[in-house]
N, C-alpha and C positions, 0 to 999 in steps of 0.2 A: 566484567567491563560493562558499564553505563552507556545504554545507544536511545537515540533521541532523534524520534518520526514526527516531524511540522507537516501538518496536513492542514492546506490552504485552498479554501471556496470562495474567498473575497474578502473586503474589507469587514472583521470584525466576527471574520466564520472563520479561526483559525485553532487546530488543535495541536497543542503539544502531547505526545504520546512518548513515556519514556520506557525501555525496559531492561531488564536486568540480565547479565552478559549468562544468568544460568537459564534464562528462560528461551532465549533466541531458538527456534526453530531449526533443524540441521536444514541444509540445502536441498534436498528430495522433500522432506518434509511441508519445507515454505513453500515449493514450486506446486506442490500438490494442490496446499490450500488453498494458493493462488488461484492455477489450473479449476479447482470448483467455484469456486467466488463470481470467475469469469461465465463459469456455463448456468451457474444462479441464480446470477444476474443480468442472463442474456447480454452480455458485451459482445460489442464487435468488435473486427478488426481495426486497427487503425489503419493502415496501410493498407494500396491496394493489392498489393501482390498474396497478403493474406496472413505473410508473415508477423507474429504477435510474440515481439519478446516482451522477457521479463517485467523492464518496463514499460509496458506497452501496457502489460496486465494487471501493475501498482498503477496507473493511470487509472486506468478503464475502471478497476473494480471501487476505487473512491469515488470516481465521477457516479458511478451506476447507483452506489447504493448512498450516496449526499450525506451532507452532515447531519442531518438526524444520525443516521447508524452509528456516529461519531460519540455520539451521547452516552451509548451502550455501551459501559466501562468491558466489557470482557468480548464484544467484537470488537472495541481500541485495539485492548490488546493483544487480540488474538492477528488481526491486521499490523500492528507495529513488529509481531514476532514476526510474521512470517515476509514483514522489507527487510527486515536487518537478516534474515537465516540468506533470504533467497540472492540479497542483492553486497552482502558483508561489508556493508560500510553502517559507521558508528551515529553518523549524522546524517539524514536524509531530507531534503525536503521537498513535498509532493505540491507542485501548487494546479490544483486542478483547473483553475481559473485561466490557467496561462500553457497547461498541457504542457507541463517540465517537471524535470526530476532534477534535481540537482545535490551533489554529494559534499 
């Protein structure tokens, strides 16, 4: 199955990221990736209480590391596997701009 990560910076910074349903990261796997992306890219919390879910952490780690990193066809993809493993949905789109995830 074909799943498709729109990661959005603003007008005219926008990536399509597709990837292929054998490549998807299992769930432990994506959360891993995620989980370093986050402490590698010094993210913070969003929230005050401290709690940082999943999406919190497909937020955070687009916004940290900006569309340049975006250019970097094998961190795309290694970020497009590890939304779709951690978060199972086929269509995502991150718009950083506006701090949403929507499925």
């Amino acid at each position: 199955m074909r799943s498709e990560i729109k990661v959005v910076f603003g007008p005219g910074q926008e990536f399509d990221l597709v990837v292929d349903g054998s490549e998807v990261l299992d769930f432990e796997a994506a959360r891993r990736w995620l989980d370093e992306q986050f402490v590698k890219n010094e993210c913070e919390p969003m929230r005050g209480s401290g709690k940082v879910l999943l999406a919190d952490k497909v937020l955070a780690v687009a916004s940290a590391v900006g569309p340049a990193a975006f250019g970097d066809p094998a961190f795309a993809l290694d970020f497009a596997r590890a939304v779709r493993g951690a978060l199972s949905k086929a269509l995502v789109r991150v718009d950083v701009a506006k701090l949403s995830l929507s499925y």
